[in-house]
N, C-alpha and C positions, 0 to 999 in steps of 0.2 A: 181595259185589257188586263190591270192586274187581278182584281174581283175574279174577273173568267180562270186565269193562270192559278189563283188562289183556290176557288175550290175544286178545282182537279187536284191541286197539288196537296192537297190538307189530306183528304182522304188517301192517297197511294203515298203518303210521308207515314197516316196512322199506321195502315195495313202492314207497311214494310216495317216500322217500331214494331210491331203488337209479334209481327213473324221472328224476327229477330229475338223477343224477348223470350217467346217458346221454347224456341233451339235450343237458346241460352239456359233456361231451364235445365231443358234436357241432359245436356252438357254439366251441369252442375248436378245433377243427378249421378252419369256417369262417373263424374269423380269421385262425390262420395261414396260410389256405390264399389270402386277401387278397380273400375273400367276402362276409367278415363287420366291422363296423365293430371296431377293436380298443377302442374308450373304452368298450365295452359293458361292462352290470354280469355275468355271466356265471350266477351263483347267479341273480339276481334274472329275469332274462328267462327261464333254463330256469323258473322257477317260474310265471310267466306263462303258458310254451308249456303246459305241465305243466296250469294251469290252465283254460286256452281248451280244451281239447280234452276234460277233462273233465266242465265245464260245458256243450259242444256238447252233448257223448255223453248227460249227465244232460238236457238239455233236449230232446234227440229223443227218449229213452225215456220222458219223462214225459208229452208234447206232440208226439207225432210228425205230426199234421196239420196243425200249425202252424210247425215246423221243416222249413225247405227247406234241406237239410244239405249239398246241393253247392253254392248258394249261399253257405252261412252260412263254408264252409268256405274259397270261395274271399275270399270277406272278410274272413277271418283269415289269408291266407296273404299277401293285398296288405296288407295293416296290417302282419305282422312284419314284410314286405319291406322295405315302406317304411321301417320302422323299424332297421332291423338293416344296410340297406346302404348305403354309400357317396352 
């Protein structure tokens, strides 16, 4: 059973590293780029972005009548803001 558990879990560990490192990127870009707050934890926010959009995604496929996803979205995009800029 762990071999089965293992290779699910190897590949959606990489995918979810590899996404998180992107953000993180991104995010470091922003900074330098005098966009983005430099005090920011850089790991820990891409994990958040990484998070929010996941959880969106899982809560419109599971509850699509109930998620107003351009709403939900722009309320997640004024909360990083808010949080991320100057």
């Amino acid at each position: 059973m762990a071999s089965d558990e293992s290779r699910l879990t190897r590949p959606w560990v990489s995918f979810h590293r590899r996404l998180r490192d992107t953000v993180r990127r991104w995010l470091a870009e922003g900074v330098e780029a005098g966009e983005i707050r430099p005090d920011i934890d850089l790991d820990a926010v891409a994990l958040v972005i990484v998070g929010m959009v996941r959880g969106i995604g899982l809560q419109a496929l599971g509850d699509p009548d109930a998620v107003a996803v351009d709403a939900v979205v722009d309320r997640a995009l004024d909360t990083l803001t808010r949080s991320l800029t100057r």
